[in-house]
C-alpha positions as CSV (number, residue, x, y, z in Angstrom):
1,X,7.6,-6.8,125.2
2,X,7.1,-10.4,126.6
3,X,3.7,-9.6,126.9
4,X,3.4,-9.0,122.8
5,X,5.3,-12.2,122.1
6,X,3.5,-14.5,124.2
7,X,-0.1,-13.2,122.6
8,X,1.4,-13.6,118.9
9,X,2.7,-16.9,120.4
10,X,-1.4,-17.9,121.2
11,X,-2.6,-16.2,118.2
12,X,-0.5,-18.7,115.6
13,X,-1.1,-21.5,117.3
14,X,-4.6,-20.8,117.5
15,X,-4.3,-20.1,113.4
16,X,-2.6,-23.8,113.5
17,X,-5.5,-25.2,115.4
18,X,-8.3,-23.6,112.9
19,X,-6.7,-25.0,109.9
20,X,-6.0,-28.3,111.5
21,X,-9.6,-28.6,112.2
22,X,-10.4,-27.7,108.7
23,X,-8.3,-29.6,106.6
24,X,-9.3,-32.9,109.1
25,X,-12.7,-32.1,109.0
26,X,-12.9,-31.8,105.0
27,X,-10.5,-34.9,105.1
28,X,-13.8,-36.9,107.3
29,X,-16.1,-35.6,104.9
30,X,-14.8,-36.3,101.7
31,X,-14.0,-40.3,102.7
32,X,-17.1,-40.4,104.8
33,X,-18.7,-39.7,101.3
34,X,-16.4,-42.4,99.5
35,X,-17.4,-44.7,102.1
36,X,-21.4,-44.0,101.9
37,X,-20.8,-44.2,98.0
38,X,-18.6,-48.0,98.2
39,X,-20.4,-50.7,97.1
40,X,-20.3,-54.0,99.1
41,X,-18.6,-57.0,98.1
42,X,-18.6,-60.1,100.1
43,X,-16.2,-62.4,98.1
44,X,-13.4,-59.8,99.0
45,X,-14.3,-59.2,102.9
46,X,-11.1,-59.8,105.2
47,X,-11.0,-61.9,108.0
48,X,-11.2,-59.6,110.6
49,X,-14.7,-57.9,109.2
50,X,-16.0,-61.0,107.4
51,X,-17.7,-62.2,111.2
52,X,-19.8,-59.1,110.2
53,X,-21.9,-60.9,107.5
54,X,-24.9,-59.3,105.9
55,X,-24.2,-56.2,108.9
56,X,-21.1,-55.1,107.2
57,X,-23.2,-53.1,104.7
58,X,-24.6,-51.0,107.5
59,X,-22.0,-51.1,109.7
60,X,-20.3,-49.6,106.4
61,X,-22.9,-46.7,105.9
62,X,-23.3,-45.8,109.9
63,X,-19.1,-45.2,110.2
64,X,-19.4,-43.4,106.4
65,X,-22.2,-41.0,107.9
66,X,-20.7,-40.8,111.2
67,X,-17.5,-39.8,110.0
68,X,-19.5,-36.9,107.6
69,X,-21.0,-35.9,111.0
70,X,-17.6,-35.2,112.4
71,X,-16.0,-33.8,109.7
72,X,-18.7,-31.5,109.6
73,X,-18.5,-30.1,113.3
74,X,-14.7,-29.7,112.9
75,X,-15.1,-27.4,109.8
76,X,-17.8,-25.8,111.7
77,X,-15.6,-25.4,114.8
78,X,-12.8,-24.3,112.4
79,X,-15.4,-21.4,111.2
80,X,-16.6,-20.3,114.8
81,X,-13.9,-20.0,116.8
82,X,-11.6,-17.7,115.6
């Protein structure tokens, strides 16, 4: 009987981990899309990103797209590993 516990145990927590990795990874993708879709404004840049200048428009897009990347391996892991 401890046996059968201690697999159903692993078996929800793995069901925890799966849907964990899919909600984060749609989470990643959908603001990684709001981010690649913000449009840049200079006037209202604060201090700590202004030092950025005329790269704060890429550096914008490369975390967006970076963050789509993840979110998508997440979901994927989400779908292979079950």
């Amino acid at each position: 009987m401890k046996g059968a516990h201690h697999n159903s145990t692993l078996v929800n927590f793995a069901a925890i981990e799966q849907w964990s990795c899919f909600l984060l990874g749609v989470l990643c993708i959908a603001f990684g899309i709001l981010g690649v879709s913000m449009e840049r404004n200079y006037n209202s840049l604060p201090g700590y990103v202004a030092w950025l200048g005329s790269a704060y428009q890429a550096t914008l897009r490369g975390t967006a797209l970076l963050c789509i990347g993840l979110g998508i391996a997440l979901v994927y892991r989400s779908w292979r590993h079950p």
